[in-house]
LUMMAR-247052 format. One line per 8 residues: number of its first residue (from 1); their letters; for each residue x, y, z of N, C-alpha, C. Coordinates in steps of 0.02 Angstrom, whole numbers, always signed. Example, Ala and Ser with C-alpha at 12.3 -4.5 7.8 and 13.67 -1.06 7.14 Angstrom:
REM residues 2
1> as> +660/-284/+390/+615/-225/+390/+660/-165/+390 | +642/-112/+354/+684/-53/+357/+645/+2/+394
***
This chain:
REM residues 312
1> xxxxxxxx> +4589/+893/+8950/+4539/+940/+8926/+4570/+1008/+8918 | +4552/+1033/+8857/+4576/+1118/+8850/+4550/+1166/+8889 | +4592/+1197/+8932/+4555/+1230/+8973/+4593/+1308/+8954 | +4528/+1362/+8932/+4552/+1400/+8898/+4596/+1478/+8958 | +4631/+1484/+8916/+4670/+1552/+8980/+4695/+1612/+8935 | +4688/+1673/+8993/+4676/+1729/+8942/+4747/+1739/+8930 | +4768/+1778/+8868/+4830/+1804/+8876/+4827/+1859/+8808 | +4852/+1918/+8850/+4845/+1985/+8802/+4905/+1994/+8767
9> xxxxxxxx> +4952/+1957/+8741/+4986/+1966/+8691/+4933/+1952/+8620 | +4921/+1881/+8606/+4891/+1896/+8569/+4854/+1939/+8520 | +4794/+1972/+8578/+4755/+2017/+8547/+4794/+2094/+8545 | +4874/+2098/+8571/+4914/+2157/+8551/+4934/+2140/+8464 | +4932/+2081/+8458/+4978/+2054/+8386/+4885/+2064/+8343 | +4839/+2053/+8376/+4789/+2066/+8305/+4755/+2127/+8304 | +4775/+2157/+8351/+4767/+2246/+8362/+4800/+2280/+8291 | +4862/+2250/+8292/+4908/+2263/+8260/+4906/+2252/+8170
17> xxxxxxxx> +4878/+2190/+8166/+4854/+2157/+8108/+4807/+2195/+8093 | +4758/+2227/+8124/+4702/+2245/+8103/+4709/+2292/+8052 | +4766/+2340/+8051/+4788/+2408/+8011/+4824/+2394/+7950 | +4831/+2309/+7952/+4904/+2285/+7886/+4862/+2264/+7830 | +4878/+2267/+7781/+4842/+2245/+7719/+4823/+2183/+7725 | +4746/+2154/+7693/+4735/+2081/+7704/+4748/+2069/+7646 | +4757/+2002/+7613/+4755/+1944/+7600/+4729/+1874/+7582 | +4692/+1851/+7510/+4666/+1792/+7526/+4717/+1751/+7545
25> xxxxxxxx> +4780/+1732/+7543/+4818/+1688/+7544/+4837/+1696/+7622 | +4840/+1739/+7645/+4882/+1758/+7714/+4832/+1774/+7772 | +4849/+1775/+7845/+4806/+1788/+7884/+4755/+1735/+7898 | +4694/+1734/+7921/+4633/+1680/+7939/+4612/+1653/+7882 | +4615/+1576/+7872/+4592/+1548/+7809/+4502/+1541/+7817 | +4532/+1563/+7748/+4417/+1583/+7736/+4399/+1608/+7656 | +4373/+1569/+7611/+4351/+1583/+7557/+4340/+1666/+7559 | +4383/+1682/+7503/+4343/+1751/+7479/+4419/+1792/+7447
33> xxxxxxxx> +4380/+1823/+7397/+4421/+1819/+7332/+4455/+1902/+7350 | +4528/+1893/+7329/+4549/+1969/+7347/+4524/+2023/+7304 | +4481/+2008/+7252/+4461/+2094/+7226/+4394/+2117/+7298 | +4384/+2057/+7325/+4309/+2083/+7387/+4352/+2095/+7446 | +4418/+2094/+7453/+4448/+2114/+7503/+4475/+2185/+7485 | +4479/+2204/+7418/+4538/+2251/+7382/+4463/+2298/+7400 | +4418/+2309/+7382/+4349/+2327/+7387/+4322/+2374/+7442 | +4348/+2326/+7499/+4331/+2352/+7561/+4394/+2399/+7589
41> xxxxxxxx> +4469/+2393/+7581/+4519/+2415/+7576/+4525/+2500/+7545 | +4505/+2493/+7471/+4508/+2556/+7443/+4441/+2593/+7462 | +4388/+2569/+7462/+4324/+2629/+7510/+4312/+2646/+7447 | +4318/+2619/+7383/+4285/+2680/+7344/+4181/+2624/+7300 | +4167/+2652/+7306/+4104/+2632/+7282/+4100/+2623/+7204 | +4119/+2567/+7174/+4106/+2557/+7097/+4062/+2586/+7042 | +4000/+2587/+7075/+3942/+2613/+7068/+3881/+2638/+7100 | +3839/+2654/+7076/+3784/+2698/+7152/+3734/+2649/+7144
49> xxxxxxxx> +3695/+2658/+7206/+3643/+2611/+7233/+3598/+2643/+7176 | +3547/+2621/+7116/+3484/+2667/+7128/+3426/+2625/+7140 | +3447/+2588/+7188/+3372/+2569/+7206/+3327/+2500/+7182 | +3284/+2493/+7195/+3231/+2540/+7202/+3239/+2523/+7291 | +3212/+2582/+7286/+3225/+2600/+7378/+3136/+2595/+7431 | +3146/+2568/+7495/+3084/+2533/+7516/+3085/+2586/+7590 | +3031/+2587/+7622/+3020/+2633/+7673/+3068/+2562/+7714 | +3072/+2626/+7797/+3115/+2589/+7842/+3075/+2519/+7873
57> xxxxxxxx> +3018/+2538/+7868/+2967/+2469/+7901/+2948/+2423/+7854 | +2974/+2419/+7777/+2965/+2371/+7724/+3036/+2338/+7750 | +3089/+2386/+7747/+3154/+2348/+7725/+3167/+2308/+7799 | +3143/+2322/+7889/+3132/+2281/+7930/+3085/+2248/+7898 | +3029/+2233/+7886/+2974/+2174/+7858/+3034/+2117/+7843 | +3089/+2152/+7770/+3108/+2098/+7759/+3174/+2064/+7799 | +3198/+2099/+7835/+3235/+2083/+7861/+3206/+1998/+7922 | +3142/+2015/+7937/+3106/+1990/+7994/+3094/+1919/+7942
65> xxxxxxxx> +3064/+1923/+7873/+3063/+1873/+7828/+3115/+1825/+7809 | +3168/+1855/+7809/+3262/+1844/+7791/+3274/+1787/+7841 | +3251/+1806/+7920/+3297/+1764/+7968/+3231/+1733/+7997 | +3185/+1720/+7970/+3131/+1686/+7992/+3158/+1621/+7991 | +3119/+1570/+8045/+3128/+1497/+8026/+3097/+1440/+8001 | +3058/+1491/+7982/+3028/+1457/+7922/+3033/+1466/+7860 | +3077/+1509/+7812/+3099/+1525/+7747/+3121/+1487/+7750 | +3130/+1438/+7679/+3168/+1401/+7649/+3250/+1433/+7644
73> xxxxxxxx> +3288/+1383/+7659/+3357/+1419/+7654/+3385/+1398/+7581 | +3424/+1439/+7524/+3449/+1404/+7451/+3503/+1380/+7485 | +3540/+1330/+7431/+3591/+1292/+7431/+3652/+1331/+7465 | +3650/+1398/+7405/+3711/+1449/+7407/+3716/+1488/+7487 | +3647/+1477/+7516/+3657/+1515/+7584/+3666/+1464/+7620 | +3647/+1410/+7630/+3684/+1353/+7673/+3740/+1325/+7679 | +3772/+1350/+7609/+3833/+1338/+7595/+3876/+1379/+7652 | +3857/+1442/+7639/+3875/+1496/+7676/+3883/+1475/+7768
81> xxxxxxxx> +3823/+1451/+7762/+3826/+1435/+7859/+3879/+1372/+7877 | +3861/+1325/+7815/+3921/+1274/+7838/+3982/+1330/+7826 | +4000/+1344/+7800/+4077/+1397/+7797/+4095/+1405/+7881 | +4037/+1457/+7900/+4065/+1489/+7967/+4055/+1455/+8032 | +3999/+1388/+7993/+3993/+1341/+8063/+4075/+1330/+8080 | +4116/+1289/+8014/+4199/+1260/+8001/+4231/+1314/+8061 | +4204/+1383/+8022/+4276/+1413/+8052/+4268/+1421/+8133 | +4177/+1417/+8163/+4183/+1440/+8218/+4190/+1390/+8265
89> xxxxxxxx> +4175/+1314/+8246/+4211/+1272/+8280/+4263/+1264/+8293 | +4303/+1270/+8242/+4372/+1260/+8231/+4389/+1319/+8287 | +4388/+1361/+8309/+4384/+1426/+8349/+4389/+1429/+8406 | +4310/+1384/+8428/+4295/+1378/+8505/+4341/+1415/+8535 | +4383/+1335/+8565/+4432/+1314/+8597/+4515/+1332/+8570 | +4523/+1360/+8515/+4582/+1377/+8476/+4599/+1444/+8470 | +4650/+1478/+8431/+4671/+1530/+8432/+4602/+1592/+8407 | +4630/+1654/+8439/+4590/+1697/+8410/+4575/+1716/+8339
97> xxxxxxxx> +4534/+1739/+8313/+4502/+1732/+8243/+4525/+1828/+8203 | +4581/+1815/+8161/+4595/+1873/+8139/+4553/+1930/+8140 | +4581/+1980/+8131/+4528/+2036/+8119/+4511/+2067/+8024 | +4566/+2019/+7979/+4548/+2020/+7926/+4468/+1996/+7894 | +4457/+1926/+7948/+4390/+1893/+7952/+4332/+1951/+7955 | +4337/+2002/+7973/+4288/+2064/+7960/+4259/+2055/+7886 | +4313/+2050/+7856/+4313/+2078/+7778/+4304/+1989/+7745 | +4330/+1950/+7781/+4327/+1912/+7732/+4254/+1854/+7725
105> xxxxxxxx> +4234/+1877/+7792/+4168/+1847/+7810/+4089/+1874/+7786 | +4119/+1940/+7765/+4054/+1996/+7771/+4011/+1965/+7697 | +4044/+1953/+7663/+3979/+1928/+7599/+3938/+1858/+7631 | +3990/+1814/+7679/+3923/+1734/+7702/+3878/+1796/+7751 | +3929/+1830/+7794/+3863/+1852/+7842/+3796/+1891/+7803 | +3831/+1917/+7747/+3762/+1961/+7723/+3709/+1926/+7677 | +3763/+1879/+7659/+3709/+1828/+7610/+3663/+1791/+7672 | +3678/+1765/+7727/+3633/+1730/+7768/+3590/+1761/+7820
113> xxxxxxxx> +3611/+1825/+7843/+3558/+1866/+7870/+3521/+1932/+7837 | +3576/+1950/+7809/+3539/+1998/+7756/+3522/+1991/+7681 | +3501/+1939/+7631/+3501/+1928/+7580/+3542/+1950/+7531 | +3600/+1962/+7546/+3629/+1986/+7502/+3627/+2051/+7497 | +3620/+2071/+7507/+3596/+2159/+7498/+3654/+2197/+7496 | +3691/+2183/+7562/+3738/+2247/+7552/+3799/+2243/+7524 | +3827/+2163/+7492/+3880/+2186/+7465/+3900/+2232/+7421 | +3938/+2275/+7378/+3946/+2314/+7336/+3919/+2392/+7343
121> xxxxxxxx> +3867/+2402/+7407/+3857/+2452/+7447/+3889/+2464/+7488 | +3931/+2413/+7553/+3962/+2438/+7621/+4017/+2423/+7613 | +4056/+2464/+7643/+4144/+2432/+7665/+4146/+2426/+7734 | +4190/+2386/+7740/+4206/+2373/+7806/+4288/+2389/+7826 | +4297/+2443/+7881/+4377/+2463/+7888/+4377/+2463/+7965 | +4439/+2437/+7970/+4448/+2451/+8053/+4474/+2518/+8063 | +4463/+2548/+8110/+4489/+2621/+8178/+4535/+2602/+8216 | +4559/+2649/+8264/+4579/+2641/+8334/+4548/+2700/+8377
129> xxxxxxxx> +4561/+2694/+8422/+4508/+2774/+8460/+4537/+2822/+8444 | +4586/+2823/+8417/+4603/+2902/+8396/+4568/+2917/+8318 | +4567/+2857/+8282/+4560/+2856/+8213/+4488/+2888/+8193 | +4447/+2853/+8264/+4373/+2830/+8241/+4342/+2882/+8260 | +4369/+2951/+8263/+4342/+3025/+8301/+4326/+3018/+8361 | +4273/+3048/+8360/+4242/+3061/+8424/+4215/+2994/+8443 | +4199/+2955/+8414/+4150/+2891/+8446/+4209/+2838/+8476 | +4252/+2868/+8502/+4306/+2816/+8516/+4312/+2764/+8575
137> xxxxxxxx> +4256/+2778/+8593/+4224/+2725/+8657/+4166/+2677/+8624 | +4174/+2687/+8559/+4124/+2631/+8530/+4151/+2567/+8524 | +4107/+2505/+8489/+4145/+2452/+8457/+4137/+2460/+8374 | +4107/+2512/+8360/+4091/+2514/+8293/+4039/+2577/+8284 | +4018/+2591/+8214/+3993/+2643/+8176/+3985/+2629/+8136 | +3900/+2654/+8101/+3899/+2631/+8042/+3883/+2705/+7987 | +3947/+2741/+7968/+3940/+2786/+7931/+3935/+2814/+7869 | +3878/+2886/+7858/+3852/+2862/+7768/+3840/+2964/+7770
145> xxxxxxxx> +3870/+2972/+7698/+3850/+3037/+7692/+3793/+3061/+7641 | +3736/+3097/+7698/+3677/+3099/+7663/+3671/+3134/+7598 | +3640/+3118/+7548/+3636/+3162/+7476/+3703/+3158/+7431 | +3757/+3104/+7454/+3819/+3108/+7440/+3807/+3029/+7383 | +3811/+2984/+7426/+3821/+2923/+7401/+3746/+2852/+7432 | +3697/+2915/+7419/+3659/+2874/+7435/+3640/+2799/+7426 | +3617/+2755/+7481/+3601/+2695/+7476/+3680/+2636/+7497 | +3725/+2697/+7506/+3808/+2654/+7510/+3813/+2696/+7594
153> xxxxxxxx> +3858/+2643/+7621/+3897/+2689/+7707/+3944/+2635/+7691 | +3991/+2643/+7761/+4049/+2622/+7791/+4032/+2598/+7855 | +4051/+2545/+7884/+4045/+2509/+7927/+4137/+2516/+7974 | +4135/+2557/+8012/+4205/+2553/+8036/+4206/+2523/+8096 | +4253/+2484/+8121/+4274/+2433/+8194/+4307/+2469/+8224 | +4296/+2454/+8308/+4330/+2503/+8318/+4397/+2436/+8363 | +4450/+2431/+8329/+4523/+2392/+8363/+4535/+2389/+8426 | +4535/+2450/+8453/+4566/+2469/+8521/+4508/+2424/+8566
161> xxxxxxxx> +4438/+2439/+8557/+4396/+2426/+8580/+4370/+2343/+8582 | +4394/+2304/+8510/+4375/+2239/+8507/+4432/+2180/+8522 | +4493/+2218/+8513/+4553/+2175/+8531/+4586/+2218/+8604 | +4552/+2277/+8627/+4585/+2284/+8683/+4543/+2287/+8748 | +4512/+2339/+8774/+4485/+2352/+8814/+4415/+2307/+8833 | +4360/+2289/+8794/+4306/+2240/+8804/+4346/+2179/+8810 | +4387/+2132/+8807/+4394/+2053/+8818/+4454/+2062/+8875 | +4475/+2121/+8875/+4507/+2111/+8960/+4466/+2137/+9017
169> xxxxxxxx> +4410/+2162/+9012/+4367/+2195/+9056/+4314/+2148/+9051 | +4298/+2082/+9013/+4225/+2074/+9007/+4250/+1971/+8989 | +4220/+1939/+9023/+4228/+1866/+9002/+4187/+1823/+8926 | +4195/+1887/+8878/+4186/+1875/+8811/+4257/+1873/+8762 | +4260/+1829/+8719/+4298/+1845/+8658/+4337/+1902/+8619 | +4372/+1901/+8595/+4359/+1971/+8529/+4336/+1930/+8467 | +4322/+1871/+8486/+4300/+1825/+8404/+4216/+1858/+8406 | +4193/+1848/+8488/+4144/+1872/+8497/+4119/+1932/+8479
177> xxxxxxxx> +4168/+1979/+8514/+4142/+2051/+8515/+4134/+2052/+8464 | +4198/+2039/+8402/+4191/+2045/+8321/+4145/+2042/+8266 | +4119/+1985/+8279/+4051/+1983/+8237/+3988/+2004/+8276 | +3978/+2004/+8345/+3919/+2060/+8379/+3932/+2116/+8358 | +4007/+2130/+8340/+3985/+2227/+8325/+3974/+2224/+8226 | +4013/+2169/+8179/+3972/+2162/+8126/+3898/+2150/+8125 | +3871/+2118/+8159/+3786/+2108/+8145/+3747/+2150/+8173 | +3778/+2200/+8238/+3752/+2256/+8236/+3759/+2289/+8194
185> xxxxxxxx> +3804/+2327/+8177/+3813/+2370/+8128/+3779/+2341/+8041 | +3784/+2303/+8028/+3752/+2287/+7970/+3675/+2287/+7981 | +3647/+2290/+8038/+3570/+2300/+8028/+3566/+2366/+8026 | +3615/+2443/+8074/+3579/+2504/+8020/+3609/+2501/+7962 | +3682/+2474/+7921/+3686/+2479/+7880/+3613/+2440/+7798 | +3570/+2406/+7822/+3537/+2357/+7797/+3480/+2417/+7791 | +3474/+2475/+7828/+3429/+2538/+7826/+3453/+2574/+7792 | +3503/+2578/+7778/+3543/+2623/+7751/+3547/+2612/+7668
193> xxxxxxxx> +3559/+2552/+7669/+3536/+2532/+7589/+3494/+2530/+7563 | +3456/+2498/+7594/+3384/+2481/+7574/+3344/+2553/+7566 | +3344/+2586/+7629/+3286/+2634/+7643/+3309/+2719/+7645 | +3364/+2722/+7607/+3408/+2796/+7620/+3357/+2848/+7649 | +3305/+2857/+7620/+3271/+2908/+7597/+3223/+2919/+7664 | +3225/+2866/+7702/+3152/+2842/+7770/+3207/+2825/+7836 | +3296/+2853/+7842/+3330/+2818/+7901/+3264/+2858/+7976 | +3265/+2820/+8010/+3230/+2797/+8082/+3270/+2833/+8143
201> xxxxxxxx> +3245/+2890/+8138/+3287/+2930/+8170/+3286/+2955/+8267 | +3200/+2901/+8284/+3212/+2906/+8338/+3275/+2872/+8402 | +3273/+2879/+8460/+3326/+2851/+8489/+3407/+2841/+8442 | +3426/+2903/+8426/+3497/+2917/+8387/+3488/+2838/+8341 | +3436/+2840/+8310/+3457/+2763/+8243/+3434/+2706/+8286 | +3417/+2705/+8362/+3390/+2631/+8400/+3335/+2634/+8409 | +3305/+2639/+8367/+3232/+2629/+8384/+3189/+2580/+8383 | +3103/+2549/+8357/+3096/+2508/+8362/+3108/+2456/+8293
209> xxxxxxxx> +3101/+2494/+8245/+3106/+2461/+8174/+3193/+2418/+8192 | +3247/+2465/+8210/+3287/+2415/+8222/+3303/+2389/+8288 | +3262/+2422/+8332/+3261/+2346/+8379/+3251/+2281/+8349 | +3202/+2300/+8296/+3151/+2219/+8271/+3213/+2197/+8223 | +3239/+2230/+8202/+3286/+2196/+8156/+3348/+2170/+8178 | +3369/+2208/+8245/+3432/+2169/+8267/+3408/+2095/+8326 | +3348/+2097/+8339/+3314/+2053/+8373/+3298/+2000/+8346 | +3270/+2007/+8280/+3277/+1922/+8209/+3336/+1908/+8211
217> xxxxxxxx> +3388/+1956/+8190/+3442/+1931/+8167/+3492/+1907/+8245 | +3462/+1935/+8291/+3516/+1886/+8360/+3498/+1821/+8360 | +3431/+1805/+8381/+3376/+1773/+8372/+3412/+1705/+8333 | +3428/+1709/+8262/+3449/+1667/+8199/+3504/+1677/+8227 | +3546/+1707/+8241/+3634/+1686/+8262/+3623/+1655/+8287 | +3623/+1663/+8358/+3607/+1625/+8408/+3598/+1534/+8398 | +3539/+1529/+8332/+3518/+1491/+8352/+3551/+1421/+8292 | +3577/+1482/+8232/+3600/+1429/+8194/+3719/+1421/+8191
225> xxxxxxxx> +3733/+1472/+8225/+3777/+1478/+8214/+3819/+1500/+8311 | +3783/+1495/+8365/+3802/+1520/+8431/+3836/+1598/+8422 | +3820/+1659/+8366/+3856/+1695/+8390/+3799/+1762/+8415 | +3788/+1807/+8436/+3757/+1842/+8473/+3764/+1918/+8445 | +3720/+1951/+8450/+3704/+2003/+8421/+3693/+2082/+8486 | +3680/+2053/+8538/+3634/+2082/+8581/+3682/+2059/+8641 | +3709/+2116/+8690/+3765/+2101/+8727/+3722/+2102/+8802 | +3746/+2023/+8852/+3707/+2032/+8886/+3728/+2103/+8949
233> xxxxxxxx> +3779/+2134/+8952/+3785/+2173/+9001/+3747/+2253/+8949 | +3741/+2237/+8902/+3710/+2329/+8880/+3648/+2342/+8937 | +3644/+2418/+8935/+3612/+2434/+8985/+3546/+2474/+8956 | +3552/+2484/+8884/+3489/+2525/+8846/+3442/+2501/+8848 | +3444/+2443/+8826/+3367/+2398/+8810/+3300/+2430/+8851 | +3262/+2453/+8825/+3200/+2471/+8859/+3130/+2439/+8860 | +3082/+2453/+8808/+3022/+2387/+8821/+3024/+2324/+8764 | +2977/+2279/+8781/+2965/+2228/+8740/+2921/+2261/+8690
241> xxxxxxxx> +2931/+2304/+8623/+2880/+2340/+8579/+2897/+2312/+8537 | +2850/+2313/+8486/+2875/+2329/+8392/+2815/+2339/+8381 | +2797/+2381/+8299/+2781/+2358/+8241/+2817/+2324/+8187 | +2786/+2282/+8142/+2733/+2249/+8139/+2742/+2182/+8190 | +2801/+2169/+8224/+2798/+2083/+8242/+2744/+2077/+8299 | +2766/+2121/+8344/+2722/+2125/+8395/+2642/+2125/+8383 | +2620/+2183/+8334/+2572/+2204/+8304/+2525/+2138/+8292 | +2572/+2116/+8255/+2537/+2031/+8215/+2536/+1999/+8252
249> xxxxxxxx> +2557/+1992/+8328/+2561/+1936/+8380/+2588/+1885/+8352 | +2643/+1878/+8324/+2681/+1807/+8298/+2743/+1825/+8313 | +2794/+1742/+8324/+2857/+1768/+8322/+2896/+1724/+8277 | +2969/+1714/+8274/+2994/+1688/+8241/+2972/+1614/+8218 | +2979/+1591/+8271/+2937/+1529/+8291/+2894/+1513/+8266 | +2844/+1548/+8251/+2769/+1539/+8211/+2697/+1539/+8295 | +2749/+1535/+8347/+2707/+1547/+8399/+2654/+1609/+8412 | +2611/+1648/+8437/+2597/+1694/+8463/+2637/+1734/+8525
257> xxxxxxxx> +2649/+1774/+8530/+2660/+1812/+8585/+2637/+1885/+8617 | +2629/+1887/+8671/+2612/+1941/+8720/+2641/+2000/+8687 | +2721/+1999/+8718/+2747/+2057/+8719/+2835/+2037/+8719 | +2843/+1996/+8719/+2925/+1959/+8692/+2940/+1918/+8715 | +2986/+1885/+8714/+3011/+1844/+8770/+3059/+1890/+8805 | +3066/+1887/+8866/+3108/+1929/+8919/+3151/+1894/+8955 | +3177/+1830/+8894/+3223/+1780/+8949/+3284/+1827/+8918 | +3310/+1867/+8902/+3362/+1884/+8841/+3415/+1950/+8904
265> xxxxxxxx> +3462/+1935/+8880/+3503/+1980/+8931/+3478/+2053/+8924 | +3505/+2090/+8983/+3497/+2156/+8982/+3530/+2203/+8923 | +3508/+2266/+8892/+3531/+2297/+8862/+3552/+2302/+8785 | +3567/+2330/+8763/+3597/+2330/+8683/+3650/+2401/+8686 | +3679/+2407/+8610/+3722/+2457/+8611/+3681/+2527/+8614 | +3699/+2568/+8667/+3673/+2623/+8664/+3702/+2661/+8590 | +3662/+2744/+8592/+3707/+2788/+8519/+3720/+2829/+8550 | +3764/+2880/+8520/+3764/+2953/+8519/+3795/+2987/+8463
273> xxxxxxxx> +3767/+2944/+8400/+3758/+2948/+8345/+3756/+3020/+8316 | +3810/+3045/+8275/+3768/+3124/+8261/+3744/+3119/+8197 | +3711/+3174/+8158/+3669/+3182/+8109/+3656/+3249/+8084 | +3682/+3249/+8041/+3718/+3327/+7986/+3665/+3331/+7954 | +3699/+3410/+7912/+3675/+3419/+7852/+3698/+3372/+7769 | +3674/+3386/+7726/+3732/+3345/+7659/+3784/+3356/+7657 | +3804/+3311/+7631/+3887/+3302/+7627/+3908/+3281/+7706 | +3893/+3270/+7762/+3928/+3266/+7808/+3912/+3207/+7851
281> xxxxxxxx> +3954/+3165/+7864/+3956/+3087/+7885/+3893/+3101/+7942 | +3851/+3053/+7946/+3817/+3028/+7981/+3805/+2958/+8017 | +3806/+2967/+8072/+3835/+2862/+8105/+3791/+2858/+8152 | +3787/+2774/+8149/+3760/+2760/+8225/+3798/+2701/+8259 | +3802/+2729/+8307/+3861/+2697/+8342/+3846/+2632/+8407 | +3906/+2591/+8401/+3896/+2518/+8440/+3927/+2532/+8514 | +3903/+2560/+8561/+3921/+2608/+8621/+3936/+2549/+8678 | +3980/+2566/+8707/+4006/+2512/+8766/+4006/+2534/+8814
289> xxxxxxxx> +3941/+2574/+8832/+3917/+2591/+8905/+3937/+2675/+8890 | +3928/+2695/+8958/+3945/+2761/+8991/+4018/+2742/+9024 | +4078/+2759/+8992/+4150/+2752/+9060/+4161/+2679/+9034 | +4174/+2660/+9076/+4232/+2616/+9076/+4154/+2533/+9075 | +4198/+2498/+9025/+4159/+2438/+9014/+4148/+2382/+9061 | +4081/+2381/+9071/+4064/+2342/+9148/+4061/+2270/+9108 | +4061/+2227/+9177/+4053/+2166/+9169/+3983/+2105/+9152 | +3992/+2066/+9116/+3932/+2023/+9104/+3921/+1973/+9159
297> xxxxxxxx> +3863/+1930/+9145/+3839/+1894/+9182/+3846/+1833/+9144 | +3892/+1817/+9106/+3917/+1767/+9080/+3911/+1755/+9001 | +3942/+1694/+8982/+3947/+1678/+8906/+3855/+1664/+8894 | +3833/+1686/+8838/+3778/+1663/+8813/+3790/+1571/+8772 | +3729/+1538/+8810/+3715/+1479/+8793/+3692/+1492/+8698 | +3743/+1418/+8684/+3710/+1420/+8605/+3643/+1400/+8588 | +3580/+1379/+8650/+3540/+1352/+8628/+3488/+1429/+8648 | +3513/+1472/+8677/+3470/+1549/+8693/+3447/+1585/+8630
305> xxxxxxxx> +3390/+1627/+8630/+3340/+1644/+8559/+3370/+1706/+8568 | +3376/+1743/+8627/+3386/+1804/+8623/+3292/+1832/+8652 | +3285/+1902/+8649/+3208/+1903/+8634/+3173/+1929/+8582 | +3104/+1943/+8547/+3090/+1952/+8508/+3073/+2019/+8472 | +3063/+2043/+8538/+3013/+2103/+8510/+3057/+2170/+8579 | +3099/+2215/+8544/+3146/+2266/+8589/+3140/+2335/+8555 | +3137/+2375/+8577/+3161/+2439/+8569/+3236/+2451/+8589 | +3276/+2488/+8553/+3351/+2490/+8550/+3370/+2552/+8556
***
């Protein structure tokens, strides 16, 4: 039996990778065509969003509709899930999962949790803590300059943080951390597109509209693919709230509920997100505590929902 054991060379060699030019041919094999890698690479925006643009509690509505389980799923998005089911089996138990896979994954992830929405709006670039400014204790940021390029941001990783410091301090992955800090970050980016004009500015960008949205979308990882959205050692998490899910007393499920389920680990990414005038980057950030990154209470089960209804 494979019995898995840590060893930090590795994640020094995809630390490393993370900064080198990707590749469809080279690096983690995974459908996706090099002008959508060249895309995310050069940062430059083809064209501008215009819209039409939805308040922040329409564009959660749909988000909550998106990862429901009861929408019909199309061909083209199931296609998509068999893709990353392949790669994340293949995974488990096997070598770590490049950090090119950021980039080369981000159109199945957005086609299956976010409808599609944000390709041709977001890039995705890795940091290191020196790179990533001030937020250099994050795992990520999702940054957009207001009145500049509305309806478009940048989604930056933060390296140091996903291939170094969280998977030697914490009995998670960096395959893990990797796509928890993509599906965080793509739900404010998913505000960001959708709703430029209405961003949700209580709790630095965590509030309840995206509690509710990173809470569907853990919810559906979790349940169709084992990967996790919602880290069980974060320490933010505060009540079981929302509008509208709560409001409507329904949950994913089609069940009724109280006030959430509260089987779901502690916490989410805290912010300390800042927020300018125009022209000047604005982020909200995937925070890995106060100091130095504490420990979990173990791997999340693939058959766990997560809970429903959070403030972030």
């Amino acid at each position: 039996m494979y019995q898995h054991t840590r060893s930090y060379e590795p994640l020094e060699q995809l630390f490393q990778q993370a900064f080198q030019p990707f590749s469809e041919n080279t690096g983690t094999p995974y459908p996706c065509s090099q002008a959508d890698i060249n895309f995310h690479h050069r940062d430059i925006f083809h064209k501008p969003n215009k819209g039409p643009f939805v308040s922040s509690h329409q564009a959660t509505t749909e988000l909550m509709w998106q990862n429901d389980a009861s929408r019909p799923v199309p061909s083209a998005e199931q296609a998509a899930i068999e893709r990353l089911l392949q790669l994340l089996s293949q995974a488990e138990y096997g070598p770590h999962l490049g950090p090119d896979l950021a980039i080369k994954t981000f159109s199945d992830i957005d086609l299956i949790f976010f409808g599609g929405q944000l390709r041709g709006n977001v890039t995705v670039q890795w940091r290191n803590h020196h790179t990533i400014g001030d937020a250099a204790r994050v795992f990520g940021l999702c940054s957009y300059r207001r009145g500049v390029e509305e309806g478009q941001c940048r989604i930056l990783m933060n390296a140091s943080m996903i291939f170094g410091e969280a998977p030697r301090a914490m009995p998670f992955s960096s395959n893990e951390f990797m796509f928890a800090t993509m599906l965080h970050e793509m739900c404010h980016a998913y505000e960001k597109v959708r709703a430029p004009r209405d961003i949700e500015k209580s709790n630095d960008g965590h509030g309840k509209l995206f509690g509710t949205r990173i809470s569907v979308v853990h919810k559906r990882a979790m349940r169709i693919l084992g990967l996790w959205a919602i880290g069980q050692w974060e320490t933010t998490r505060q009540h079981h709230v929302f509008i509208p899910h709560c409001e409507a007393g329904w949950g994913e499920d089609g069940r009724g509920h109280d006030d959430g389920d509260r089987e779901g680990g502690k916490g989410t990414h805290g912010s300390s997100g800042k927020r300018g005038g125009g022209g000047r980057d604005n982020d909200d950030r995937t925070i890995s505590g106060k100091g130095r990154v504490r420990g979990a209470s173990g791997r999340p089960k693939r058959h766990h929902k997560g809970t429903d209804c959070i403030i972030m």
